[in-house]
C-alpha positions, 0 to 999 in steps of 0.5 A: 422035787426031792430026784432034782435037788439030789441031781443039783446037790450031786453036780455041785459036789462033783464040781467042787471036786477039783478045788478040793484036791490037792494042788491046781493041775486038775482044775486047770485041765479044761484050760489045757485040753481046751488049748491043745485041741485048738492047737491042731486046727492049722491056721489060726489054732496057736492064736486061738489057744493063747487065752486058754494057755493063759487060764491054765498059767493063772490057775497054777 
């Protein structure tokens, strides 16, 4: 019980990691890598990136 609490109270740390930091780039970059992998998928890939293009906008 007391490894699974450690386990929980470490993942919630390290996610709140990023907000702590200065600035908002790292918290956008799952938007980002998200969109520039979609990006290289041929046809419909600058389609599919546009929300996450739009979450990195909203988070900067």
């Amino acid at each position: 019980m007391l490894a699974s609490f450690r386990l929980t109270l470490a993942c919630a740390a390290l996610a709140a990691c990023p907000f702590m930091l200065d600035g908002c780039a790292l918290a956008a970059l799952p938007c980002r890598a998200t969109s520039a992998v979609l990006k290289i998928v041929p046809v419909v890939g600058h389609a599919a990136s546009t929300p996450f293009d739009a979450c990195a906008t909203a988070i900067d």
